[in-house]
KOLVEX-459264 format. One record per residue: residue in one letter; x, y, z of N, C-alpha, C in turn. Coordinates in steps of 0.2 Angstrom, whole numbers, padded with zeros to 4 digits, always signed. Atoms other than C-alpha are relative to their C-alpha. Example, Ala and Ser with C-alpha at 12.3 -4.5 7.8 and 13.67 -1.06 7.14 Angstrom:
A+0004-0006+0000+0062-0022+0039+0004+0006+0000
S-0004-0006-0001+0068-0005+0036-0004+0005+0003
This chain:
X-0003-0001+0006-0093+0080+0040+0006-0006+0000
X-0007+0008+0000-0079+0065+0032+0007+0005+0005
X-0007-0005-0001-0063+0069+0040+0005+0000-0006
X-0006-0001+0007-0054+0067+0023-0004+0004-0003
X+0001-0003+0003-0065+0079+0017+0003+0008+0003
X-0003-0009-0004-0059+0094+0030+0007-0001+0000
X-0008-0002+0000-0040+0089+0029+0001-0005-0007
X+0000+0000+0008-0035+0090+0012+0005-0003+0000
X-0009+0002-0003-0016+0086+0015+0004+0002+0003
X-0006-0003-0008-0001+0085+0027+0004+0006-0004
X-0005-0006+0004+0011+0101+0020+0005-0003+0006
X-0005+0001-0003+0028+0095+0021+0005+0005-0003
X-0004-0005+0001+0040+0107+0021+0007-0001+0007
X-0004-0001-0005+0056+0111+0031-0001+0000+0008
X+0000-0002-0006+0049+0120+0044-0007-0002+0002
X+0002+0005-0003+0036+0108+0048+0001-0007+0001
X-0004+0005-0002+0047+0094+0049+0002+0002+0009
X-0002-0003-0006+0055+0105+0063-0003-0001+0006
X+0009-0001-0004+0037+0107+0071-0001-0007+0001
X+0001+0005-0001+0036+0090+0072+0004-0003+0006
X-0005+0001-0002+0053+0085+0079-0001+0004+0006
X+0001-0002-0008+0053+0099+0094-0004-0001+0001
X+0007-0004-0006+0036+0104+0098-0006-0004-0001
X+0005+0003+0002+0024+0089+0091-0005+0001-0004
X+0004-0004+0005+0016+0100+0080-0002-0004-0007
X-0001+0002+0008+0009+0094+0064-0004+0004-0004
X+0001-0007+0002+0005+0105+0050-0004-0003-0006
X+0003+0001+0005-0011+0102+0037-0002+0006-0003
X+0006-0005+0004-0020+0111+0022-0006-0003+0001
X+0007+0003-0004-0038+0109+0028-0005+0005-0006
X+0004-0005+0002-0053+0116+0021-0003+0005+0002
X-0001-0007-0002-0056+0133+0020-0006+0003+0005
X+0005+0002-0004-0072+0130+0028+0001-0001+0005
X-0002+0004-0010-0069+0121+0045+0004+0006+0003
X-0004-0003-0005-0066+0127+0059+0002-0004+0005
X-0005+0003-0003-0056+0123+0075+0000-0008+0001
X+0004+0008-0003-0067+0109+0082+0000-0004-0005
X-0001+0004+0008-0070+0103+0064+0006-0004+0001
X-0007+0002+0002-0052+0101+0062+0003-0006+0006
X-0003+0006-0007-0048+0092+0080-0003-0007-0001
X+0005+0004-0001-0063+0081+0078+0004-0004-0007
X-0002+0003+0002-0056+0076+0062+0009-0003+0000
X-0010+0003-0002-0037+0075+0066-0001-0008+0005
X+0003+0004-0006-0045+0064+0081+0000-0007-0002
X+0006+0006+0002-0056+0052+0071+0007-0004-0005
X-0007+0003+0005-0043+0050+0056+0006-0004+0000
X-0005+0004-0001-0028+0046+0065+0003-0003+0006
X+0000+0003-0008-0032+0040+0082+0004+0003+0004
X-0006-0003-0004-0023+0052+0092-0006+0005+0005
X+0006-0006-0004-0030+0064+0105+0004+0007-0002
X+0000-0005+0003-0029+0082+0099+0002+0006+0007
X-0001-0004-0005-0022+0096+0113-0001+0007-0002
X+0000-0006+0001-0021+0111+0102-0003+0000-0007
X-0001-0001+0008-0025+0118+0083-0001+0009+0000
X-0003-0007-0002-0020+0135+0079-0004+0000-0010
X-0001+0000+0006-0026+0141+0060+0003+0006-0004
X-0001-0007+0004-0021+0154+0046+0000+0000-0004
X+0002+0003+0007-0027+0156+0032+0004+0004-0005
X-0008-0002+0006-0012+0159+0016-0004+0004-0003
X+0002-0004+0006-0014+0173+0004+0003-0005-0006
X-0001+0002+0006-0012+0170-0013+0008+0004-0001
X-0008-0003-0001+0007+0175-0018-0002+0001-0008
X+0001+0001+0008+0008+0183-0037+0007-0004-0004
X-0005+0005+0004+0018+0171-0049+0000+0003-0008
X+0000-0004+0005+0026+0176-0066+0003-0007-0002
X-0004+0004+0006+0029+0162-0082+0000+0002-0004
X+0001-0003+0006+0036+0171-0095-0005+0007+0000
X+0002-0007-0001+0026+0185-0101-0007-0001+0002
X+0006+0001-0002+0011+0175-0094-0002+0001+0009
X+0000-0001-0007+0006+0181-0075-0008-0003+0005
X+0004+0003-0004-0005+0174-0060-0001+0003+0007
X-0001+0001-0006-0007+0171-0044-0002-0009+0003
X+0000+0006-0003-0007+0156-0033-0004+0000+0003
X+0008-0001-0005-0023+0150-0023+0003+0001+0007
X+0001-0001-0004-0026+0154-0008-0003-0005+0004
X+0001+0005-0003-0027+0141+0007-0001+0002+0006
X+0001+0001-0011-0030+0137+0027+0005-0004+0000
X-0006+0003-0003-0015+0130+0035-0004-0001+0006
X+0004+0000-0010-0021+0121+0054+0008-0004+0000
X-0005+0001-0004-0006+0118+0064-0003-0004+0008
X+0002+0000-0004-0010+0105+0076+0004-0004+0006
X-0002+0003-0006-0004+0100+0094-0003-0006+0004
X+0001+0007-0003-0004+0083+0099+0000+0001+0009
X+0001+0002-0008-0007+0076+0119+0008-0003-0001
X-0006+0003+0000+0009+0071+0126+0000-0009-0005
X-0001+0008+0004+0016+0055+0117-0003-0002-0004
X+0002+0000+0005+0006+0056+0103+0002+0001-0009
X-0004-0001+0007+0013+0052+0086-0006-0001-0008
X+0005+0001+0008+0003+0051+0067+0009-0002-0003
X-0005+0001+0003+0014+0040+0058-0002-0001-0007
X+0001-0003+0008+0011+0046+0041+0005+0005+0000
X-0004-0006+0000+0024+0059+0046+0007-0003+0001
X-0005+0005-0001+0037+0044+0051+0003-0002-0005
X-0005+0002+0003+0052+0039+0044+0001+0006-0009
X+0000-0004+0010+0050+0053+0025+0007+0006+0004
């Protein structure tokens, strides 16, 4: 499978900047399909790095309220992945 078809985009937020900075962590929405290997094999292939770990979880949906119109938010997979020592993806550099 493409590997831009199983990692959908980086998710930035606080507490994966964090992840990045201590413990070289990086944090994607992947498809909800894939699984581990999938996801290594494409982190691997995409951004030339060697892959050590990937952890996943998959988000529930949160209910959201505009006005007196109500929803919910989709539901997603989070992969959480740990790099080989010295390993950097610079798509996460310098933002």
């Amino acid at each position: 499978m493409d590997p831009h078809k199983i990692i959908i985009r980086p998710v930035i937020s606080e507490k994966s900047y964090n992840l990045i900075e201590v413990e070289d962590q990086y944090t994607f929405e992947v498809d909800r399909r894939a699984n581990k290997n999938q996801i290594k094999a494409a982190v691997e292939e995409a951004f030339d790095v060697r892959v050590q770990r990937v952890n996943t979880v998959n988000v529930k949906s949160k209910p959201k309220r505009q006005g007196l119109s109500s929803g919910r938010t989709s539901s997603w997979k989070k992969a959480v992945v740990k790099l080989a020592e010295g390993e950097r993806i610079e798509l996460f550099e310098g933002v």
